[in-house]
PDB file as gemmi writes it, atoms N, CA and C in Angstrom:
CRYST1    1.000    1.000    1.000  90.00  90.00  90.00 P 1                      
ATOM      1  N   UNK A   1       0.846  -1.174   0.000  1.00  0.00           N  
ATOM      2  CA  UNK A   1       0.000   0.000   0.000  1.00  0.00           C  
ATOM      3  C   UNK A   1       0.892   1.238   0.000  1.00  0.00           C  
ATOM      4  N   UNK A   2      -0.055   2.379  -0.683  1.00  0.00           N  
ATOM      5  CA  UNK A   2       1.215   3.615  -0.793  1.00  0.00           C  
ATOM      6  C   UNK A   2       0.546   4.685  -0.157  1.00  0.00           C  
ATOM      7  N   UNK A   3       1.141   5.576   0.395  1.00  0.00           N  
ATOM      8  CA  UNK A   3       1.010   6.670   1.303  1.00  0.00           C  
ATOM      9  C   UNK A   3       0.953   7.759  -0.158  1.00  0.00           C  
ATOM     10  N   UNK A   4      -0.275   8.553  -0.266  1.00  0.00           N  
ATOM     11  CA  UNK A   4       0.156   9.773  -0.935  1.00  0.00           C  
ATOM     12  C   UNK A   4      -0.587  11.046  -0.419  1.00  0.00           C  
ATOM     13  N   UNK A   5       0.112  12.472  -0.916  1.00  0.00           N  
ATOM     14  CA  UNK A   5      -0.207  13.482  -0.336  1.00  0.00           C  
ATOM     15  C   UNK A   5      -1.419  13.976  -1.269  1.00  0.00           C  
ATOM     16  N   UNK A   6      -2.818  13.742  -1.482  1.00  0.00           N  
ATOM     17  CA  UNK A   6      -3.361  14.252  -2.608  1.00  0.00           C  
ATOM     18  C   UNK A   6      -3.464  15.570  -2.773  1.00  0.00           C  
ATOM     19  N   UNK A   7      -3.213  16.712  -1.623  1.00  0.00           N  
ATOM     20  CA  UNK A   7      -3.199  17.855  -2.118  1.00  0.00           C  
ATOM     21  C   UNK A   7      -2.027  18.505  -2.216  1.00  0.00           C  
ATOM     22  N   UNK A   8      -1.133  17.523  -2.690  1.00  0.00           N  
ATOM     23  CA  UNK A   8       0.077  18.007  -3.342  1.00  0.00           C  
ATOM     24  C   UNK A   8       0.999  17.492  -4.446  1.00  0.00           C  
ATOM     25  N   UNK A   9      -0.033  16.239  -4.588  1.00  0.00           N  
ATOM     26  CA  UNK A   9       0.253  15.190  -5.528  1.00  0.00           C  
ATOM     27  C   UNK A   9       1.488  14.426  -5.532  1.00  0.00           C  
ATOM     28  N   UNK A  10       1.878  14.487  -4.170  1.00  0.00           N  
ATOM     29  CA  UNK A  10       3.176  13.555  -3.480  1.00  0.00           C  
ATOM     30  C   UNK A  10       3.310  12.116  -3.119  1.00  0.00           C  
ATOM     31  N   UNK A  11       4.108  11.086  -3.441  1.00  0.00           N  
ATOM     32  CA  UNK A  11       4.047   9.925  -3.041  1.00  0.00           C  
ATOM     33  C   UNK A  11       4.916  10.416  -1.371  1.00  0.00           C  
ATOM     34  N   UNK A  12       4.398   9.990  -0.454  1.00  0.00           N  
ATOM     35  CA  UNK A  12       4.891  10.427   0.688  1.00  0.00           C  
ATOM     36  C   UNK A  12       5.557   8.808   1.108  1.00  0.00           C  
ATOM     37  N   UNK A  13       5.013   7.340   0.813  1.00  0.00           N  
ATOM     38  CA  UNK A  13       5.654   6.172   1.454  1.00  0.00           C  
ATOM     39  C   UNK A  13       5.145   5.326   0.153  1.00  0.00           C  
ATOM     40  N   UNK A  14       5.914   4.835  -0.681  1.00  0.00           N  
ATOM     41  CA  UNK A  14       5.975   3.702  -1.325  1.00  0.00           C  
ATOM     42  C   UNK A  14       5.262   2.457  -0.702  1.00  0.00           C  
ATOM     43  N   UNK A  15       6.066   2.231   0.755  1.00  0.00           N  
ATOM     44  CA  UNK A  15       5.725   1.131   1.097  1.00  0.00           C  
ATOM     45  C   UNK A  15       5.197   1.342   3.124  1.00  0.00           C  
ATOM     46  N   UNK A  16       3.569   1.206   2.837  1.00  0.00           N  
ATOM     47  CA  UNK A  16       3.148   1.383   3.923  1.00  0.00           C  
ATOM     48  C   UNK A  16       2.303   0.244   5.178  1.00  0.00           C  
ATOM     49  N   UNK A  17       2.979   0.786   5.727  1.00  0.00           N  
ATOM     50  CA  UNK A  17       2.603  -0.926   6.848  1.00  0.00           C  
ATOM     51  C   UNK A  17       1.355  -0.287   7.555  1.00  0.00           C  
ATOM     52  N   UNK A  18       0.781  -0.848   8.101  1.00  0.00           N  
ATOM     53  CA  UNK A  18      -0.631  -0.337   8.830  1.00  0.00           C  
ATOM     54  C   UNK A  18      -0.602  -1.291  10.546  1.00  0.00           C  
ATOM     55  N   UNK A  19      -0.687  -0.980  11.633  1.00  0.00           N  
ATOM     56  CA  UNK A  19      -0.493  -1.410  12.835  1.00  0.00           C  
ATOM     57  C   UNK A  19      -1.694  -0.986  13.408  1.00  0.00           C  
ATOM     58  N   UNK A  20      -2.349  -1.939  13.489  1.00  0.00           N  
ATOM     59  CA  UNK A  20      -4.459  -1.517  13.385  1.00  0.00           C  
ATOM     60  C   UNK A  20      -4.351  -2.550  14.971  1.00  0.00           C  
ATOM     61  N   UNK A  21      -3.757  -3.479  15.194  1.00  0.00           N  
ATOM     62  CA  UNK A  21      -3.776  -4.596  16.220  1.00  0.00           C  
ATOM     63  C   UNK A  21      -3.432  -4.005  17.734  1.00  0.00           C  
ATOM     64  N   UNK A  22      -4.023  -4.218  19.061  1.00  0.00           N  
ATOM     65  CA  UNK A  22      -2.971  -4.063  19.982  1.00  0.00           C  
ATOM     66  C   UNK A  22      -1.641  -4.178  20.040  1.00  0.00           C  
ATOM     67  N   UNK A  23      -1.322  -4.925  19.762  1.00  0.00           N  
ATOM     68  CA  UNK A  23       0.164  -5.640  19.866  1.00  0.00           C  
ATOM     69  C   UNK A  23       1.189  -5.178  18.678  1.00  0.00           C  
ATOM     70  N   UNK A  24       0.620  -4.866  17.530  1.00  0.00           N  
ATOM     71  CA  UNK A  24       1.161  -4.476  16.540  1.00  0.00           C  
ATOM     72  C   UNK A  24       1.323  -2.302  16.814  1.00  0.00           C  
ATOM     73  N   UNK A  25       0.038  -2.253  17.170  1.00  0.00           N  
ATOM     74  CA  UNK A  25       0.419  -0.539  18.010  1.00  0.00           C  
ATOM     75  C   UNK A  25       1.157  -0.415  18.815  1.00  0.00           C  
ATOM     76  N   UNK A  26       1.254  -1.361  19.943  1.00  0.00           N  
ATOM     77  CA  UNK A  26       2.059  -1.391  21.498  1.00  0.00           C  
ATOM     78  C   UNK A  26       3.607  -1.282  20.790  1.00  0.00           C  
ATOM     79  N   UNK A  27       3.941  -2.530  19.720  1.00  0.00           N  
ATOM     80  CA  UNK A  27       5.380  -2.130  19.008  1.00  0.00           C  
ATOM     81  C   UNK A  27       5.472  -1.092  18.412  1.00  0.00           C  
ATOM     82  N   UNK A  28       5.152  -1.267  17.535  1.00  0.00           N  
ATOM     83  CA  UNK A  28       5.542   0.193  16.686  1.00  0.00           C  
ATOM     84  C   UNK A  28       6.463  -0.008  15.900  1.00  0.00           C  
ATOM     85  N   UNK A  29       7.205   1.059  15.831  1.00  0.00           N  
ATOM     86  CA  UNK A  29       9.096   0.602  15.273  1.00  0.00           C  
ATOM     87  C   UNK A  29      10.006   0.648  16.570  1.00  0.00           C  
ATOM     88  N   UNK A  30       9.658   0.013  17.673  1.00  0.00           N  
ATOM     89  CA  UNK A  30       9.911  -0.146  18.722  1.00  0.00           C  
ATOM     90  C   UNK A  30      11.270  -1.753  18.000  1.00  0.00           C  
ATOM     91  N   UNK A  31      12.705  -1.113  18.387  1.00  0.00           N  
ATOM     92  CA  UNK A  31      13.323  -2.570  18.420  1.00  0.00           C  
ATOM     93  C   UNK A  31      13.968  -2.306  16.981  1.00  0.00           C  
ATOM     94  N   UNK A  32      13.418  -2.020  15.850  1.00  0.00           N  
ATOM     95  CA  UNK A  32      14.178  -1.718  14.576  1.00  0.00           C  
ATOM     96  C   UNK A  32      15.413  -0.583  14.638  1.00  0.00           C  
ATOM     97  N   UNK A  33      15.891  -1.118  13.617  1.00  0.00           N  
ATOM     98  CA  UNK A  33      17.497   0.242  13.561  1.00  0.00           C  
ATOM     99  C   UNK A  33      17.451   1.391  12.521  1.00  0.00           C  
ATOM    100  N   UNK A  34      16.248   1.548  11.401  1.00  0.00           N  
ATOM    101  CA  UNK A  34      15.282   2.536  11.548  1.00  0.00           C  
ATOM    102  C   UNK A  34      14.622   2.010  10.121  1.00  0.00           C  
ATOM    103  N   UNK A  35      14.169   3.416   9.669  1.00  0.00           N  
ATOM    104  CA  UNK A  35      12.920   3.028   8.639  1.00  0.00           C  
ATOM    105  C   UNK A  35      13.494   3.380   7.612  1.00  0.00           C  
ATOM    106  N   UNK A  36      13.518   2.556   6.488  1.00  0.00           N  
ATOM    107  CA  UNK A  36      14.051   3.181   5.214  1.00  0.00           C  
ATOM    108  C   UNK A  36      13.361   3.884   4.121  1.00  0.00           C  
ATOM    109  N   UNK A  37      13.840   4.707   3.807  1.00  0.00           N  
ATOM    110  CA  UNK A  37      13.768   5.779   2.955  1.00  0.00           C  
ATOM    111  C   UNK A  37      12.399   5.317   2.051  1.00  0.00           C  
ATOM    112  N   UNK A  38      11.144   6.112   1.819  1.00  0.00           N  
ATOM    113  CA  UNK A  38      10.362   5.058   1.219  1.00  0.00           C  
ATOM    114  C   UNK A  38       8.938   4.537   1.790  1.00  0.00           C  
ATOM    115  N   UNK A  39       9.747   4.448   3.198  1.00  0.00           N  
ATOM    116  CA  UNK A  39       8.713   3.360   3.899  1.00  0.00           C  
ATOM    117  C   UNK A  39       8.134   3.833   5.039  1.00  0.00           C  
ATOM    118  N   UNK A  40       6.545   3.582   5.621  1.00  0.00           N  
ATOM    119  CA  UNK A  40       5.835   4.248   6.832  1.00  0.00           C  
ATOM    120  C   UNK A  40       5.601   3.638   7.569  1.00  0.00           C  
ATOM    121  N   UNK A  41       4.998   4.099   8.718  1.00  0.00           N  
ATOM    122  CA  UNK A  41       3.824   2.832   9.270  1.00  0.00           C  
ATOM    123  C   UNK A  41       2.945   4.049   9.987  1.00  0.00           C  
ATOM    124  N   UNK A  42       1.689   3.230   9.284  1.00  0.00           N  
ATOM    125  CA  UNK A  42       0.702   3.843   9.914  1.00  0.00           C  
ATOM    126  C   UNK A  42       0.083   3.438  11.378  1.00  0.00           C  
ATOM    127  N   UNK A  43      -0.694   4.127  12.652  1.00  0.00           N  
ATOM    128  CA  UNK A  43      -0.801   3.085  13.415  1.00  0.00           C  
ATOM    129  C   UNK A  43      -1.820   3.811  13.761  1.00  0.00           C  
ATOM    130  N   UNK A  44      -3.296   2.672  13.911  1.00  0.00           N  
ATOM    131  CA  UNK A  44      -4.416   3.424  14.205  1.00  0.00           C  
ATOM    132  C   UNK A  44      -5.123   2.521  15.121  1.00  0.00           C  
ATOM    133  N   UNK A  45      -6.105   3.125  16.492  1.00  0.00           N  
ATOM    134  CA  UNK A  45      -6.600   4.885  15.965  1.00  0.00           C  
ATOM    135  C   UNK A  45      -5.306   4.902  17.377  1.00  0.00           C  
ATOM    136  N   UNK A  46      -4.775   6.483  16.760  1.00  0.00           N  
ATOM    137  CA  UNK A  46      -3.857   6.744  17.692  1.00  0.00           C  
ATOM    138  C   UNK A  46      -3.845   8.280  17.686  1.00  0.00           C  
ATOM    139  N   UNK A  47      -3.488   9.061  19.021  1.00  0.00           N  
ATOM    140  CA  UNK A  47      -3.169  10.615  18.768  1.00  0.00           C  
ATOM    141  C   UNK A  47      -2.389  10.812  19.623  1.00  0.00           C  
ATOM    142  N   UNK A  48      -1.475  10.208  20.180  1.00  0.00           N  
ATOM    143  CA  UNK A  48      -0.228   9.944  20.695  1.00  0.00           C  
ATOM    144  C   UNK A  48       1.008   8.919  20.286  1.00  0.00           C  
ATOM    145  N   UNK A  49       2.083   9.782  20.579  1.00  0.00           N  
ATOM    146  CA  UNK A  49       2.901   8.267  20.495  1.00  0.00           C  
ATOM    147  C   UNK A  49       4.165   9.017  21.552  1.00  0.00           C  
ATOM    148  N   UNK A  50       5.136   8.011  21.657  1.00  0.00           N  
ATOM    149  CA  UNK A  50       6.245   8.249  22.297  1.00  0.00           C  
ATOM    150  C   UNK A  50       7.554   7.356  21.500  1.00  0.00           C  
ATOM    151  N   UNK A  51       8.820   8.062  21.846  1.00  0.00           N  
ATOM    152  CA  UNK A  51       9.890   8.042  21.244  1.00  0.00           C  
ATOM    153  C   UNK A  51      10.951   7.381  22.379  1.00  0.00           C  
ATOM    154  N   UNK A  52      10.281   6.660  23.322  1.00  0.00           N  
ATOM    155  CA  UNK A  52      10.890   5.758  24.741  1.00  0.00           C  
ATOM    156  C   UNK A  52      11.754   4.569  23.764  1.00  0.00           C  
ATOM    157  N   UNK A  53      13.172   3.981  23.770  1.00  0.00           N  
ATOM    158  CA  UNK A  53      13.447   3.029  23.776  1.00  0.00           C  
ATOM    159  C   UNK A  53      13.736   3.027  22.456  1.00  0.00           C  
ATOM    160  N   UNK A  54      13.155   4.187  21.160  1.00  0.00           N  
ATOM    161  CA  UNK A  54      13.793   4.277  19.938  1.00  0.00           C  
ATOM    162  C   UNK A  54      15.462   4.864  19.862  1.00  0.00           C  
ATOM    163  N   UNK A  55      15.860   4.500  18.788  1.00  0.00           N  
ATOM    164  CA  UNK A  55      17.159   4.346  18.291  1.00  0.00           C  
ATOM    165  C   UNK A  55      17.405   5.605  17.452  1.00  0.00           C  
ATOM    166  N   UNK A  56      16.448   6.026  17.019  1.00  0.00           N  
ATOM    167  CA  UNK A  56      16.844   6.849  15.599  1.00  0.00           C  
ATOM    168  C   UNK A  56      14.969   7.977  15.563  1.00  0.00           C  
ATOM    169  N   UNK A  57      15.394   8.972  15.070  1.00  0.00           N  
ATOM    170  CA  UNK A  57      14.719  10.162  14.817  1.00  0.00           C  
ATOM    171  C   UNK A  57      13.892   9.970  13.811  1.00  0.00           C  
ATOM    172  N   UNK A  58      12.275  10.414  13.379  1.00  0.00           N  
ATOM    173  CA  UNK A  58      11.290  10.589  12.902  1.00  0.00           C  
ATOM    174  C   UNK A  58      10.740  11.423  12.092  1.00  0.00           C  
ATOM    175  N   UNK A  59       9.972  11.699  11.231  1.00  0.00           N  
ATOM    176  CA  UNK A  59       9.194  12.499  10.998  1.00  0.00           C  
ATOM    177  C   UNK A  59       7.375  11.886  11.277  1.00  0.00           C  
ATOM    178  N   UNK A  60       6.475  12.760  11.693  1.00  0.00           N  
ATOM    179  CA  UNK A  60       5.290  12.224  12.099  1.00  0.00           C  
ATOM    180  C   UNK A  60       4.314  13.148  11.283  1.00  0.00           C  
ATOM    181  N   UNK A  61       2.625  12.880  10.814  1.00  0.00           N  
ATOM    182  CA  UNK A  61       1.683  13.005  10.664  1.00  0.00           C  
ATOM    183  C   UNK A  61       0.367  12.624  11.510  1.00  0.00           C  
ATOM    184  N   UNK A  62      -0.190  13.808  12.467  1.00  0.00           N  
ATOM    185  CA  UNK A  62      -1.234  13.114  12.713  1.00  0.00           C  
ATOM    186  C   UNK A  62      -2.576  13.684  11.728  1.00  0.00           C  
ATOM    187  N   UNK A  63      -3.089  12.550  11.715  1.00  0.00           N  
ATOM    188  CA  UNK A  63      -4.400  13.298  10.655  1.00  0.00           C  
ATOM    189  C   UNK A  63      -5.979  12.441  11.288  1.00  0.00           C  
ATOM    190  N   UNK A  64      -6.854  13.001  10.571  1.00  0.00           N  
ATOM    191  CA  UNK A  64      -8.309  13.052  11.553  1.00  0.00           C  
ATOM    192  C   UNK A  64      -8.695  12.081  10.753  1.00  0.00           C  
ATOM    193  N   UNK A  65      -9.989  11.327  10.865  1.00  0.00           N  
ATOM    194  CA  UNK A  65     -11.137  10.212  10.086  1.00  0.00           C  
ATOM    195  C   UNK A  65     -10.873  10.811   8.651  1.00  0.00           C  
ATOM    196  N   UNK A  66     -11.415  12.301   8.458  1.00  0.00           N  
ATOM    197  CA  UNK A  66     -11.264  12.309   6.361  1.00  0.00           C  
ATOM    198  C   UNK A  66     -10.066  12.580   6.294  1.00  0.00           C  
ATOM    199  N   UNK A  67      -8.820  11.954   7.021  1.00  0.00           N  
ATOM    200  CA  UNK A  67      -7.516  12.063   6.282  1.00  0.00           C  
ATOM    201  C   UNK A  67      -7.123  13.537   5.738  1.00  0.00           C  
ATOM    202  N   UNK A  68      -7.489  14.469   7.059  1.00  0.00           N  
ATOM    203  CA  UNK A  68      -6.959  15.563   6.749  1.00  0.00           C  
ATOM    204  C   UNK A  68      -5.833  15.517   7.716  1.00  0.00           C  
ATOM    205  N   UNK A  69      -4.668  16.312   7.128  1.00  0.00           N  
ATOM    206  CA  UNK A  69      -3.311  16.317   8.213  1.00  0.00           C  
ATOM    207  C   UNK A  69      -3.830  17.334   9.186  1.00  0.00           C  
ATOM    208  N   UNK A  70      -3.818  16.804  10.686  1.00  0.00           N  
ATOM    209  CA  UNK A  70      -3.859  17.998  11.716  1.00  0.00           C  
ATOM    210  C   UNK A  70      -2.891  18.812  12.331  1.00  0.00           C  
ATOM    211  N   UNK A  71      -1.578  18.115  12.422  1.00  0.00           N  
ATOM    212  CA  UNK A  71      -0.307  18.292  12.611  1.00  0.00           C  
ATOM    213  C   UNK A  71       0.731  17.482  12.025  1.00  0.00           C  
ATOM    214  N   UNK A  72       2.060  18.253  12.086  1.00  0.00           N  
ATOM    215  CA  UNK A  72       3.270  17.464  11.452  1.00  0.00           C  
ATOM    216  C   UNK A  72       4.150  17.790  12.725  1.00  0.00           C  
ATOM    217  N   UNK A  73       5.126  16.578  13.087  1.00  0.00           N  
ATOM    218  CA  UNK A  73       6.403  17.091  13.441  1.00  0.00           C  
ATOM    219  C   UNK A  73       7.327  16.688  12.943  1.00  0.00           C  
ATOM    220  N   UNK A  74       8.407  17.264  12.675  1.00  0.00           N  
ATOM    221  CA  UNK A  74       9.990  16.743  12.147  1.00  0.00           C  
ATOM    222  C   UNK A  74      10.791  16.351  12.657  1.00  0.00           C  
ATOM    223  N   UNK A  75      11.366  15.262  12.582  1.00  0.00           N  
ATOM    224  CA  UNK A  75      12.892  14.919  13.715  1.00  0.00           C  
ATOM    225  C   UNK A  75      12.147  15.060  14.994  1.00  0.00           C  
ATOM    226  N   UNK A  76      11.181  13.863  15.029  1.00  0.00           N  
ATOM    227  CA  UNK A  76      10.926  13.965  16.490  1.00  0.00           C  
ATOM    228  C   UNK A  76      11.907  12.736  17.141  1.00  0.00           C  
ATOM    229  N   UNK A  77      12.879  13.137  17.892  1.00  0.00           N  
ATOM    230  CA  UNK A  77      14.068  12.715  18.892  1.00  0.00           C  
ATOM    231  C   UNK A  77      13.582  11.308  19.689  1.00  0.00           C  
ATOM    232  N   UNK A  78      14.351  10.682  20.032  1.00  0.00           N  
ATOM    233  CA  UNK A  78      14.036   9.939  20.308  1.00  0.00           C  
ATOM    234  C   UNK A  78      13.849  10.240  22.284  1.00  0.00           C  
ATOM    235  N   UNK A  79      13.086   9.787  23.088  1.00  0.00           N  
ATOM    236  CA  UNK A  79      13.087  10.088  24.103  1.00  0.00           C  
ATOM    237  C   UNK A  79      12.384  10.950  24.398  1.00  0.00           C  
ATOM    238  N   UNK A  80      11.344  11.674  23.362  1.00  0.00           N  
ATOM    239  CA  UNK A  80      10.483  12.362  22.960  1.00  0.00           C  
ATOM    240  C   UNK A  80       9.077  12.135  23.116  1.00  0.00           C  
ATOM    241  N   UNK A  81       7.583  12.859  23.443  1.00  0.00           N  
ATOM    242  CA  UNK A  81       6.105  12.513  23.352  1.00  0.00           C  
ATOM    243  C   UNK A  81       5.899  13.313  22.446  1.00  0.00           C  
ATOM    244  N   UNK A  82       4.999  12.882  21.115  1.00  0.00           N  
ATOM    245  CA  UNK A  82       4.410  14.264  20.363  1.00  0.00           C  
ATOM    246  C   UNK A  82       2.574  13.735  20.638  1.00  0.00           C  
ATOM    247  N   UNK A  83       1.710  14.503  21.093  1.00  0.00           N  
ATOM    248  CA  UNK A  83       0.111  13.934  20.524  1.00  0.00           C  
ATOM    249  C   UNK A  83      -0.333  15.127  19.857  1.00  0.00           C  
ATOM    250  N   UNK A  84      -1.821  15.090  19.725  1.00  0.00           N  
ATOM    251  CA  UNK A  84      -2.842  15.718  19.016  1.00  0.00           C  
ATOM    252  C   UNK A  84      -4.029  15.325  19.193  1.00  0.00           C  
ATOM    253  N   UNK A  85      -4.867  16.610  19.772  1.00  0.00           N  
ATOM    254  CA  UNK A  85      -6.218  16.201  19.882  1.00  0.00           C  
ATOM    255  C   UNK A  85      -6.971  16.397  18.757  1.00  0.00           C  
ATOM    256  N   UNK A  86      -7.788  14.942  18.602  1.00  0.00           N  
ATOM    257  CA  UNK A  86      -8.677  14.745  16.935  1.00  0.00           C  
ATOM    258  C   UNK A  86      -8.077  13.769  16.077  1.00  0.00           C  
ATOM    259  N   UNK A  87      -6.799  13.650  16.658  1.00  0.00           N  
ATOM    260  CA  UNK A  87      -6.140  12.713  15.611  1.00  0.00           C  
ATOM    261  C   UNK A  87      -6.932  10.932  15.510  1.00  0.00           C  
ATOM    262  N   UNK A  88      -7.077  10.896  14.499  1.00  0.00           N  
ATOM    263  CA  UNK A  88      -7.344   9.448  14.509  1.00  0.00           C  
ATOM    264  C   UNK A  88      -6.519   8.629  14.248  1.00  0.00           C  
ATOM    265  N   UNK A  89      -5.411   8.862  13.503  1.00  0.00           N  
ATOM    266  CA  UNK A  89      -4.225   8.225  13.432  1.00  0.00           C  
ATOM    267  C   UNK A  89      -3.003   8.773  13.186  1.00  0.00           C  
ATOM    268  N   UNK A  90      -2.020   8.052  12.642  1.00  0.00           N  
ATOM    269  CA  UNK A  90      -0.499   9.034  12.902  1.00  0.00           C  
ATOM    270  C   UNK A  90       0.037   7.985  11.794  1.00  0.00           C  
ATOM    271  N   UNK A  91       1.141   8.591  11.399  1.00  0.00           N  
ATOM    272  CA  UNK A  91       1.959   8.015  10.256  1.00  0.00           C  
ATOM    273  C   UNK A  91       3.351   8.384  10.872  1.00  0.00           C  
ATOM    274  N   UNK A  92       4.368   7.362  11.108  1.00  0.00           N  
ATOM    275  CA  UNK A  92       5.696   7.809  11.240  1.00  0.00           C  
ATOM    276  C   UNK A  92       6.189   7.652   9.827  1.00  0.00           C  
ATOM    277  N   UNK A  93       7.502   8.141   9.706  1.00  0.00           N  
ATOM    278  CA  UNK A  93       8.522   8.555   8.509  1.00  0.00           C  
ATOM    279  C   UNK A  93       9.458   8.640   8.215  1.00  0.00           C  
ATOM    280  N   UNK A  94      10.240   8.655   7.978  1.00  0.00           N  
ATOM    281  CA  UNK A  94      11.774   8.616   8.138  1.00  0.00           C  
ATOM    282  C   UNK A  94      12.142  10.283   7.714  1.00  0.00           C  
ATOM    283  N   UNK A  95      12.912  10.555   8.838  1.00  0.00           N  
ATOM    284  CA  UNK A  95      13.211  12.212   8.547  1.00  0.00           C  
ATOM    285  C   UNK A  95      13.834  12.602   7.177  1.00  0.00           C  
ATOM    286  N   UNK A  96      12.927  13.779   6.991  1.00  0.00           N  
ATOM    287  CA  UNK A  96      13.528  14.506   5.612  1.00  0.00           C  
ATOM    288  C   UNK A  96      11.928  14.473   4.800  1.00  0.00           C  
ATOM    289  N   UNK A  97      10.856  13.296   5.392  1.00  0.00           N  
ATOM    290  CA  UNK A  97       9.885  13.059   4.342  1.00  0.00           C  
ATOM    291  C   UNK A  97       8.961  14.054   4.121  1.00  0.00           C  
ATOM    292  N   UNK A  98       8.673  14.948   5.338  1.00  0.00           N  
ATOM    293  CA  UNK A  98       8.067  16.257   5.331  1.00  0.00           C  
ATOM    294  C   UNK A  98       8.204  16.999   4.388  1.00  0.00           C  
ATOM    295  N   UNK A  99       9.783  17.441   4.491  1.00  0.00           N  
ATOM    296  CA  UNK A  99       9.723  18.211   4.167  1.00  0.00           C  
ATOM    297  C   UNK A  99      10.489  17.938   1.952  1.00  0.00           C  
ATOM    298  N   UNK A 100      10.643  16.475   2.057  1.00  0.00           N  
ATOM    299  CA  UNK A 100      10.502  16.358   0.293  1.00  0.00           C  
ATOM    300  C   UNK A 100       9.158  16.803  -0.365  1.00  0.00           C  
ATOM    301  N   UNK A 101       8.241  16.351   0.887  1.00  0.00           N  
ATOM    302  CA  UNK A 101       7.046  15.840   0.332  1.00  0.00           C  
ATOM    303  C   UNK A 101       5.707  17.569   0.289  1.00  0.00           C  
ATOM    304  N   UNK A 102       6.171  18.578   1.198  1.00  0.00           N  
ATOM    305  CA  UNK A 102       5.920  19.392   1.109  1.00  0.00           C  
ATOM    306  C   UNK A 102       4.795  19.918   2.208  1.00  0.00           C  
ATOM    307  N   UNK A 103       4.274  18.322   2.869  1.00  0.00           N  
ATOM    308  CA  UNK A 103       3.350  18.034   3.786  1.00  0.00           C  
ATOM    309  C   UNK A 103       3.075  18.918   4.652  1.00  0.00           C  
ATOM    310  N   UNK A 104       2.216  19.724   5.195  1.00  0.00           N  
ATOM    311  CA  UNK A 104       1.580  20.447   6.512  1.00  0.00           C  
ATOM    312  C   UNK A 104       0.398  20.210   6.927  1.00  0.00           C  
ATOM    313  N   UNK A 105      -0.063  20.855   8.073  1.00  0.00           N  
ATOM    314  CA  UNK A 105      -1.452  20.576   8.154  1.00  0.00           C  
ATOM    315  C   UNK A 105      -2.646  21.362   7.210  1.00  0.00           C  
ATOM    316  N   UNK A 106      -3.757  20.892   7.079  1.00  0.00           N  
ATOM    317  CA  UNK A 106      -4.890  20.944   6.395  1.00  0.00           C  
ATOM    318  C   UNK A 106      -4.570  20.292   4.974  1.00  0.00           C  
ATOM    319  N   UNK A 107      -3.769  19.838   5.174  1.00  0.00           N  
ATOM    320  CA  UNK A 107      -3.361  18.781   3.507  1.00  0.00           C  
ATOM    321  C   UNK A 107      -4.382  17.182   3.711  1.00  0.00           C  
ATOM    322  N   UNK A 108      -4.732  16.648   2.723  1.00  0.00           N  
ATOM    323  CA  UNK A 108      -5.246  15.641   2.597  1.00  0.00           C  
ATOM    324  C   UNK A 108      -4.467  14.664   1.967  1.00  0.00           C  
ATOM    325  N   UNK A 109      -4.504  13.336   2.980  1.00  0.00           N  
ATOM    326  CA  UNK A 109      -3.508  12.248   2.362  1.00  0.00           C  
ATOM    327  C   UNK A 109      -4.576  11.110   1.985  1.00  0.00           C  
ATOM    328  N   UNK A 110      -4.225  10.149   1.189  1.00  0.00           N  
ATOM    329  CA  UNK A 110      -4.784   8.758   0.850  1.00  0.00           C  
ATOM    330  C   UNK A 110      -3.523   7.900   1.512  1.00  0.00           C  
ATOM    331  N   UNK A 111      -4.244   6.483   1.160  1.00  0.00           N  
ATOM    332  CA  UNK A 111      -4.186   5.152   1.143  1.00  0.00           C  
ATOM    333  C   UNK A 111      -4.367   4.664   0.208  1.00  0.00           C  
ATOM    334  N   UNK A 112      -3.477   3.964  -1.267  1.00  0.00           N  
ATOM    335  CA  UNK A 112      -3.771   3.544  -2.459  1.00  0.00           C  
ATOM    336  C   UNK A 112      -2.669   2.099  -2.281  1.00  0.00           C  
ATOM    337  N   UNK A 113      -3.422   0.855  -2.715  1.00  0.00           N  
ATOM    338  CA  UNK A 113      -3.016   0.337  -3.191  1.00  0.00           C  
ATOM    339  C   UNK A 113      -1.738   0.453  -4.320  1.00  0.00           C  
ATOM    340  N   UNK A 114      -1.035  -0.564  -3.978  1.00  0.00           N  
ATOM    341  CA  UNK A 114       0.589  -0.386  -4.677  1.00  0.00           C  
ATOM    342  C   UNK A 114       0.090  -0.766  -5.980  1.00  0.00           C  
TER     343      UNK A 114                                                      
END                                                                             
């Protein structure tokens, strides 16, 4: 599945993982040595996350039910909390993707099949 920005006509993640499960949210990228260039994970429903026990730095999206972006952060550090109230879910990223991709809030993203 591919992450895109439709109101900017950006592929934002080639290759997007989705973490919809308890157990699959509770991880995260919890334990990996980081995310490659390309690649996301979405994890829903979520409007928090934390950066406890990660290795390596982020870029994040939280966005609401119609997949509007509500917030972005960049290089969120590891050892770090970012939330958002409204968010229904969050997309991590590998830093730099923001800002290729042009992403802010009130932007609208999809979910498309690869």
């Amino acid at each position: 599945m591919q992450l895109w920005n439709q109101t900017r006509g950006r592929v934002m993640a080639e290759k997007l993982k989705i973490a919809d499960s308890f157990w699959s949210r509770l991880k995260g990228l919890l334990g990996t040595k980081e995310l490659p260039s390309g690649e996301a994970l979405l994890i829903r429903p979520c409007n928090n996350i934390h950066m406890f026990g990660m290795k390596y730095s982020i870029d994040v999206v939280f966005a609401d039910a119609a997949n509007q972006v509500l917030k972005t952060v960049a290089h969120l550090t590891p050892g770090k909390i970012a939330s958002c109230r409204g968010a229904a879910y969050v997309v991590e990223m590998p830093c730099g993707t923001l800002q290729n991709t042009g992403t802010e809030p009130g932007d609208l993203i999809e979910m498309k099949d690869a």
